[in-house]
C-alpha positions as CSV (number, residue, x, y, z in Angstrom):
1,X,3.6,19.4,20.6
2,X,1.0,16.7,18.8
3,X,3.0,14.1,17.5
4,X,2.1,13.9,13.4
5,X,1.5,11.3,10.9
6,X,1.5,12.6,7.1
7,X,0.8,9.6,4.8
8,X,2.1,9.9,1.3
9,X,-0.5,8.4,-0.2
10,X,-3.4,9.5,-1.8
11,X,-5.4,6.0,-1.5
12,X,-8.2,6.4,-0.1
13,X,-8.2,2.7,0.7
14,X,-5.1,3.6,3.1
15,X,-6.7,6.6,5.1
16,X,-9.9,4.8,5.8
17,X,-7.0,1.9,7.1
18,X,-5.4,4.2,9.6
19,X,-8.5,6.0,10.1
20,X,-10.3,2.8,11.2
21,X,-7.6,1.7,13.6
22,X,-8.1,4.9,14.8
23,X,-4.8,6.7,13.6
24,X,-4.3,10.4,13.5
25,X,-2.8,11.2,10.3
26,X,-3.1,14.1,7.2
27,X,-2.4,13.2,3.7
28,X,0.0,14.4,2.3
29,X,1.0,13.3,-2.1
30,X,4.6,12.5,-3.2
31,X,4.9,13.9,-7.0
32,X,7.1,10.3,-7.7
33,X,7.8,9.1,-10.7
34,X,7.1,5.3,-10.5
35,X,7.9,4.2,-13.5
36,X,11.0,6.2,-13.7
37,X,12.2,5.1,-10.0
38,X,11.7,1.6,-11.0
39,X,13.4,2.1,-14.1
40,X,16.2,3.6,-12.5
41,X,17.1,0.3,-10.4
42,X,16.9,-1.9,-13.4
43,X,15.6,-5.5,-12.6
44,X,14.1,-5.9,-9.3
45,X,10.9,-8.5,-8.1
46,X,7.7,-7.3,-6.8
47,X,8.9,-7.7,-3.1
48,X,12.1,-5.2,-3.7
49,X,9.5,-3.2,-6.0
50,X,7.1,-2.6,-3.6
51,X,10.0,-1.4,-0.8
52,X,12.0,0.9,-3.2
53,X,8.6,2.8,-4.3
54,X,6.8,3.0,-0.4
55,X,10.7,4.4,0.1
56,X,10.7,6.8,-2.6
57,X,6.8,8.3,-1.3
58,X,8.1,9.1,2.0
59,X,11.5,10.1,1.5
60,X,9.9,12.8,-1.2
61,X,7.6,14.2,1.3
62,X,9.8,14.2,4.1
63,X,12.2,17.0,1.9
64,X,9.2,19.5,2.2
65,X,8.7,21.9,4.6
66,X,5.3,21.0,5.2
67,X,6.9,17.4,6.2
68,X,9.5,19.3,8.9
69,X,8.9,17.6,12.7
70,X,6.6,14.7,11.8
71,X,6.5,11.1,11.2
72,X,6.2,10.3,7.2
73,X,5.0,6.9,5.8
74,X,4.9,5.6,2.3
75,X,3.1,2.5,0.8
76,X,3.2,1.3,-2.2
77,X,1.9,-2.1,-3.2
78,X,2.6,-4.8,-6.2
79,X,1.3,-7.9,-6.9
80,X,3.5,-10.9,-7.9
81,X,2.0,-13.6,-10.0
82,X,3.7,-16.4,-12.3
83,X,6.7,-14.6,-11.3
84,X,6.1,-11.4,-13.0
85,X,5.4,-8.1,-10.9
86,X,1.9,-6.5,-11.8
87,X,1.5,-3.0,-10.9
88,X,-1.6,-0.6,-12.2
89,X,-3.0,-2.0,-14.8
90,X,-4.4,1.4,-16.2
91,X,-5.9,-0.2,-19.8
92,X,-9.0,-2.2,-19.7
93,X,-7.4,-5.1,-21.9
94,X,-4.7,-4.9,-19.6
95,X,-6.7,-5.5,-17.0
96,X,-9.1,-8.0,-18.3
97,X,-6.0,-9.9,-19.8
98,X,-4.3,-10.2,-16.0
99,X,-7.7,-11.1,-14.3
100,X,-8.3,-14.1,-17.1
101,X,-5.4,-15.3,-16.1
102,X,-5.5,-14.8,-12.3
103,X,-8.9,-16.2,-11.7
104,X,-9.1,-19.9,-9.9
105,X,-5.6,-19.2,-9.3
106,X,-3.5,-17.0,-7.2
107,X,-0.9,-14.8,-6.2
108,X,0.9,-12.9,-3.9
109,X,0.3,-9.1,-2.8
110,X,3.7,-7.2,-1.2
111,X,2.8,-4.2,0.0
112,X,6.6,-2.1,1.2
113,X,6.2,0.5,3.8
114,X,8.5,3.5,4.4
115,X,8.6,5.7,7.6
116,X,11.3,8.4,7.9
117,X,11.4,10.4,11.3
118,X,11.8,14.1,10.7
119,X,10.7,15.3,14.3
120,X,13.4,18.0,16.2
121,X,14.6,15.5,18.6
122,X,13.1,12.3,17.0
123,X,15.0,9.2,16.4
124,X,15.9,10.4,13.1
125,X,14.7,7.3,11.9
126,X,14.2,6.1,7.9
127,X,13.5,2.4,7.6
128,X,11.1,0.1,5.8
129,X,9.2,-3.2,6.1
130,X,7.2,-5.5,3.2
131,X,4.3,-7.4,4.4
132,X,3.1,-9.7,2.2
133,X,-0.1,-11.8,1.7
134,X,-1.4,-14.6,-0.9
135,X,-4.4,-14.0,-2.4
136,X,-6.6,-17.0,-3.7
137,X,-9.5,-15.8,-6.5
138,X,-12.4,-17.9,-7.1
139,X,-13.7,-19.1,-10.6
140,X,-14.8,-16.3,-12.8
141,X,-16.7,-16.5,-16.0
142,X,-15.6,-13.8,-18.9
143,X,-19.1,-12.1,-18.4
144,X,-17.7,-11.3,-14.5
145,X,-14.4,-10.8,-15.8
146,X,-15.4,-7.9,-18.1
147,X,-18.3,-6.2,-15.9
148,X,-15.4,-6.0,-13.5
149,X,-12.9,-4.7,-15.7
150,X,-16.1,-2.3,-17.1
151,X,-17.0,-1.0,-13.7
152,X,-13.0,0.8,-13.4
153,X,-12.5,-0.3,-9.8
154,X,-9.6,-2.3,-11.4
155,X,-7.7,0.0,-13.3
156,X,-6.0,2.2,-10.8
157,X,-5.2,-0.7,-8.2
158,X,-2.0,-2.9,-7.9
159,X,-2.6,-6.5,-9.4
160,X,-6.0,-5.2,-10.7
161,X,-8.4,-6.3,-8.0
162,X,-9.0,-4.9,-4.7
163,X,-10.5,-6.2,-1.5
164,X,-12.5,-4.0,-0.2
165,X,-14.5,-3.3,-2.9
166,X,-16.1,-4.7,-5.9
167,X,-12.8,-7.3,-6.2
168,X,-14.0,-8.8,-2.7
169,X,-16.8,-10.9,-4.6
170,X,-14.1,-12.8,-6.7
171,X,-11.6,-13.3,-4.0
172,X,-12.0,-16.8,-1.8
173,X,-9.3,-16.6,0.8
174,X,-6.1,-14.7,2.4
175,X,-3.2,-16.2,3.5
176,X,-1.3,-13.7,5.7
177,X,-2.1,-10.1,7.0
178,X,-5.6,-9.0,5.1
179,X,-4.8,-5.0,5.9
180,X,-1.8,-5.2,3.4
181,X,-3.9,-6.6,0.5
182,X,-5.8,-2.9,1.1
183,X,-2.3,-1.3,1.2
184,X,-1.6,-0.5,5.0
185,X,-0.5,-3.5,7.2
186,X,-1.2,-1.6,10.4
187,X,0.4,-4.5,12.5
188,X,3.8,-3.4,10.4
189,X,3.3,0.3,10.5
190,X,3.1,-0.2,14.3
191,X,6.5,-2.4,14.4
192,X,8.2,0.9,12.2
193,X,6.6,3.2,14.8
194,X,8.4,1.2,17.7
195,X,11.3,1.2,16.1
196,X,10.9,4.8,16.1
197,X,10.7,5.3,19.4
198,X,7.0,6.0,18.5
199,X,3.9,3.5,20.3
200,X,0.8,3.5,18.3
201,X,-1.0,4.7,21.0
202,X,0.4,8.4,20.8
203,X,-1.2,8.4,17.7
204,X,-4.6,7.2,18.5
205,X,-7.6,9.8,18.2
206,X,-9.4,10.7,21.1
207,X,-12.4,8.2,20.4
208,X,-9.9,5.3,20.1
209,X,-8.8,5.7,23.7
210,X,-12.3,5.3,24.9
């Protein structure tokens, strides 16, 4: 039988990831509460934050039946700055009120992954990894700042900048893996997958092998 990746995620930023590195894998999307899982464990930094939630993805898709006899992954990603965690930032004054105070400065981006073996036979597997990256932003003036913020690309991402996208422009440098400022350290994902019993290679598309 094909051995199967689901990814419970619905970034799209993550399947072109795994899709680049030439990963078979389907999507499929946790119904998880964030805010309520978070809230549930009381206190925790970005770096346990980012871990509890990839967790809570893959161990909620792993329970359905459309999960059974497959390998399940969950990422979730947070970004730590002057010691506060920064998820979504959903409003635009949110977001315009993080990025003024992020720019010439910078931060750290933890991005937790989650893998849980359900395969008849597998290792049975359900363990986790954080990789973790600092992110250095150039200067921005409050014109950028707010045609940023105004173009949405910041709303719906942890930290309230992305990479690989409009966010790239304002971002100088990476210290640490760049693939888990997107979301999906595929260096990590392949370290979960060993542990698993599981090379990367089984998992490689047809075109990746050429």
């Amino acid at each position: 039988m094909t051995l199967r990746l689901i990814l419970a995620s619905k970034s799209p930023a993550r399947t072109r990831l795994l899709d680049d590195a030439g990963i078979r894998h389907t999507v499929l999307v946790s119904s998880v509460d964030e805010p309520a899982v978070v809230a549930s464990y009381g206190d925790l930094d970005a770096h346990d934050t980012s871990l509890l939630l990839g967790r809570a993805k893959a161990e909620a898709v792993a329970a359905l039946d459309e999960a059974d006899d497959a390998l399940v992954l969950g990422c979730d990603s947070v970004f730590e700055f002057d010691g506060e965690a920064h998820g979504k930032p959903y409003e635009p004054a949110v977001a315009i009120e993080r990025i003024s105070r992020m720019r010439g400065r910078s931060g750290v981006l933890h991005t937790g992954h989650w893998l849980v073996d359900t395969r008849d036979g597998g290792s049975g597997a359900t363990l986790g990894a954080v990789s973790s990256a600092t992110v250095h932003f150039g200067a921005m003036s409050d014109a950028e700042v707010h045609a940023y913020v105004a173009s949405g690309e910041p709303l719906h991402c942890a930290g309230s900048f992305t990479i690989d996208g409009l966010g790239g422009a304002f971002i100088e440098r990476v210290d640490g893996d760049p693939h888990a400022v997107v979301g999906l350290s595929i260096s990590t994902l392949r370290a979960l997958l060993h542990a698993a019993g599981v090379s990367v290679t089984d998992l490689w598309a047809p075109t990746a092998a050429l």
